[in-house]
Backbone as JSON, one array per atom type, in Angstrom:
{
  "sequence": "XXXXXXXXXXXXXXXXXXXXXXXXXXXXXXXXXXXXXXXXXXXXXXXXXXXXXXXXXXXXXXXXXXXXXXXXXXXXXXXXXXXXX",
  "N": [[18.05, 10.03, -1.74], [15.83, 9.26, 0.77], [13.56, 5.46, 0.51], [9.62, 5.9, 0.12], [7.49, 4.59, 2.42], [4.73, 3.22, 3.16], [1.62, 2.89, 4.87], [-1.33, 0.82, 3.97], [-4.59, -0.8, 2.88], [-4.94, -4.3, 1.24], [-6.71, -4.55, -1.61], [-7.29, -5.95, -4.0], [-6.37, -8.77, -5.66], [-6.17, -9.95, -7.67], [-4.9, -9.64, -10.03], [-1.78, -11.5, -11.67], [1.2, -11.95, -9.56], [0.55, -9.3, -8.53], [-0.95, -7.04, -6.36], [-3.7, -4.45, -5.56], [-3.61, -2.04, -3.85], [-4.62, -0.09, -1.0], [-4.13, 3.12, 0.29], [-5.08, 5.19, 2.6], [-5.31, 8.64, 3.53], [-5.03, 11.75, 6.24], [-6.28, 14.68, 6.21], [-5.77, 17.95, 7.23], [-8.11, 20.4, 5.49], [-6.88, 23.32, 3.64], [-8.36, 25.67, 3.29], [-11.35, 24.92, 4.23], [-10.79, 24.36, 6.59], [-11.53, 21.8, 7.69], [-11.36, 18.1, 8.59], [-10.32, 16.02, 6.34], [-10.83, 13.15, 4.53], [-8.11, 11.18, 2.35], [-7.67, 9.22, -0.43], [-5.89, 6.97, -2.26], [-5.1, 4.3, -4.78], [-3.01, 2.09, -5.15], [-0.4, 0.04, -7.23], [1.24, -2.51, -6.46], [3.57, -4.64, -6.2], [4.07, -8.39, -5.65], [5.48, -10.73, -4.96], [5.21, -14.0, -4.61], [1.88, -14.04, -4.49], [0.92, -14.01, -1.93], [-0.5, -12.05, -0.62], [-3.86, -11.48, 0.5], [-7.13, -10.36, 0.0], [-8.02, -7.34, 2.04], [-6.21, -8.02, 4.0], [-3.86, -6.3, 6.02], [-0.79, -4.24, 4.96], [2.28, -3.02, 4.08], [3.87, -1.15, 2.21], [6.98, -0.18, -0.28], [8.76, 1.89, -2.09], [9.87, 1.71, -5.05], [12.19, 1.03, -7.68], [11.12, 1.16, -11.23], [8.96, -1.72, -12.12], [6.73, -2.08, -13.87], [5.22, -0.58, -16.21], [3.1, 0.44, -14.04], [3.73, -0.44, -12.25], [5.74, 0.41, -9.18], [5.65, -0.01, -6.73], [7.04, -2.08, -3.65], [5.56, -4.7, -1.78], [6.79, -4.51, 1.56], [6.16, -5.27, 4.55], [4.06, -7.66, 6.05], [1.25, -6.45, 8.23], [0.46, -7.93, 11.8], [-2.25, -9.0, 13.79], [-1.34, -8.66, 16.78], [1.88, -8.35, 16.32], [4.18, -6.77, 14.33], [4.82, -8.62, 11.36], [7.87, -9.13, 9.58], [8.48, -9.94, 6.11]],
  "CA": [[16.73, 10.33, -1.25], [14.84, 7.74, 1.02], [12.15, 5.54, 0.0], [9.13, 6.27, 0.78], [7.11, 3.79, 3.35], [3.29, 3.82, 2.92], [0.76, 1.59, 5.17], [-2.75, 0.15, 3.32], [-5.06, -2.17, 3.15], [-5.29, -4.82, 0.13], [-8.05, -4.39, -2.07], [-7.83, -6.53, -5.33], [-5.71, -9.74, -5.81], [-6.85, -10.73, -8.79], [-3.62, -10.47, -11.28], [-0.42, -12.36, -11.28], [2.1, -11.14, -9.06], [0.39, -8.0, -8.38], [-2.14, -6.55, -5.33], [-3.71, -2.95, -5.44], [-3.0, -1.37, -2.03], [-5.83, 1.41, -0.53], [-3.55, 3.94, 1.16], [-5.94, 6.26, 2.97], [-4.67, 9.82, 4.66], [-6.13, 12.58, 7.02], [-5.64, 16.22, 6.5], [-7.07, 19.51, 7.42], [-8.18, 21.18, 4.06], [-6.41, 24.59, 3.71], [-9.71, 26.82, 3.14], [-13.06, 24.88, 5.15], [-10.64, 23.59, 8.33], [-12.35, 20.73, 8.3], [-10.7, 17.09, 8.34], [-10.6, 15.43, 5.02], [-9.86, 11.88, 4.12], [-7.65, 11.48, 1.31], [-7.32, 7.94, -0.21], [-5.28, 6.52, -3.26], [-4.81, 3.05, -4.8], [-1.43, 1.8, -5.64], [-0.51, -1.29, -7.62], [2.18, -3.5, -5.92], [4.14, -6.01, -6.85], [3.68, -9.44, -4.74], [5.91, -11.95, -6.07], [4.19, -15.29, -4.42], [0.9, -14.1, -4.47], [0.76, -14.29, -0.68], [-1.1, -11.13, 0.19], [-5.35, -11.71, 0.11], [-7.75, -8.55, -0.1], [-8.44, -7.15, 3.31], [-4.42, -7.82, 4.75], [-3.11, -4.82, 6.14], [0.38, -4.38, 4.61], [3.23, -1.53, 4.32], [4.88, -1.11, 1.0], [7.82, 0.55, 0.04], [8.8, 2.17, -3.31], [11.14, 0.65, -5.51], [12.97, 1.14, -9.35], [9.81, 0.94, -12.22], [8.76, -2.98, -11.98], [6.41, -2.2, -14.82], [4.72, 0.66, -16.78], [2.18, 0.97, -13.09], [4.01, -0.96, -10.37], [6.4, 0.83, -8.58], [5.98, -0.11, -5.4], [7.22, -3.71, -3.71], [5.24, -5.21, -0.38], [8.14, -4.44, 2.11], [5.82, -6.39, 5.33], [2.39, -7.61, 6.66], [1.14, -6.28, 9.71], [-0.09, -9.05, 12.22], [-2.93, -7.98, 15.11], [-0.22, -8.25, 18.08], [2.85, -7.23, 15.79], [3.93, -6.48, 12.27], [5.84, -9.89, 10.7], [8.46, -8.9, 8.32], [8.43, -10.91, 5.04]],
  "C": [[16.12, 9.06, -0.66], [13.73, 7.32, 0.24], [10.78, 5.92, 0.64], [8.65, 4.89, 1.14], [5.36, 4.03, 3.26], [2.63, 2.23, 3.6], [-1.14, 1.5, 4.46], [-3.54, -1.28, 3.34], [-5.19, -2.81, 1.72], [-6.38, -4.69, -0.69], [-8.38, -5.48, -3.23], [-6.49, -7.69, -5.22], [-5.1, -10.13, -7.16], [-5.31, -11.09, -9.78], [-2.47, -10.88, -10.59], [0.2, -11.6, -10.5], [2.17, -9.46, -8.62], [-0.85, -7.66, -7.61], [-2.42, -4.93, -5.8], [-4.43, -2.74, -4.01], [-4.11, 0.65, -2.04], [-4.97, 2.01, 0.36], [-4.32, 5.21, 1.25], [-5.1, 7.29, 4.02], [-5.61, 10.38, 5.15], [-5.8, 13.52, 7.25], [-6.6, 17.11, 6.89], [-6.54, 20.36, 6.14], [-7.95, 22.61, 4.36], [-7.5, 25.65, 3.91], [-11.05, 26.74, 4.16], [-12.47, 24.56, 6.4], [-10.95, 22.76, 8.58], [-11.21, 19.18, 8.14], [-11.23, 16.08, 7.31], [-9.83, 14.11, 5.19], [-9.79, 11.78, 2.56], [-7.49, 9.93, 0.72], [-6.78, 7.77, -1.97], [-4.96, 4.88, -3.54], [-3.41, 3.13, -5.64], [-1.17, 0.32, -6.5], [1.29, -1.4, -7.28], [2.73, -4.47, -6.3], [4.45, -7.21, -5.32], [4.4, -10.73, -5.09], [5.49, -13.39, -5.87], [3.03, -15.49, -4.2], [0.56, -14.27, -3.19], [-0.01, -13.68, 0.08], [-2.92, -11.42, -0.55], [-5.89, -10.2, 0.56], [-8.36, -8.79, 1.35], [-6.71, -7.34, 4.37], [-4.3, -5.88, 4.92], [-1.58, -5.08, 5.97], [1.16, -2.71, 4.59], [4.0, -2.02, 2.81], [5.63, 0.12, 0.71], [8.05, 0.84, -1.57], [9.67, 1.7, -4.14], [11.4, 1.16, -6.86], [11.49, 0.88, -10.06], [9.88, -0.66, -12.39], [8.29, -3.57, -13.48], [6.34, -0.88, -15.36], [3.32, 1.04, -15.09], [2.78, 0.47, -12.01], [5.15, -0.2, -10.31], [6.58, 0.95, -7.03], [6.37, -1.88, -5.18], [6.29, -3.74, -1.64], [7.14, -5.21, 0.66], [7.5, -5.37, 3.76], [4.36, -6.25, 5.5], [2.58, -7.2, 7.78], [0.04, -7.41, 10.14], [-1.53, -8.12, 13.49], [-2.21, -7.88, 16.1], [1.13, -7.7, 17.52], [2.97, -7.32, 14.52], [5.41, -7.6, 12.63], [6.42, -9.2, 9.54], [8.52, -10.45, 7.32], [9.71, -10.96, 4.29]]
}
């Protein structure tokens, strides 16, 4: 099964080796038709502390890290292109 691929923006820094990632979606709700935004936080694993809150990044899913991380930073996106890490 692939992994999955998910783009967000940073939100929290704060602990060791670990960012939590705002991955926001945009559906049309089955019943009112209308367009809903859907948004979830994720906790990441960061291993040099490199990513600051407000980065836009792409993370990718990975083996259980801890008991909440399960995802790993796979790259940053730059404003002219996305830098792999």
């Amino acid at each position: 099964m692939p992994k999955r691929v998910l783009k967000g923006t940073v939100v929290s820094d704060k602990a060791d080796k670990t960012i939590s990632v705002l991955v926001t979606r945009v559906l049309n709700h089955p019943v009112y038709h209308k367009i809903v935004r859907k948004s979830k936080k994720y906790a990441v694993h960061d291993e040099l502390n490199q990513f600051k809150v407000g980065q836009k990044v792409e993370i990718i899913e990975s083996a259980p890290i801890s008991k909440t991380k399960k995802w790993k930073v796979l790259e940053k996106e730059s404003a002219d292109s996305t830098v792999k890490l």
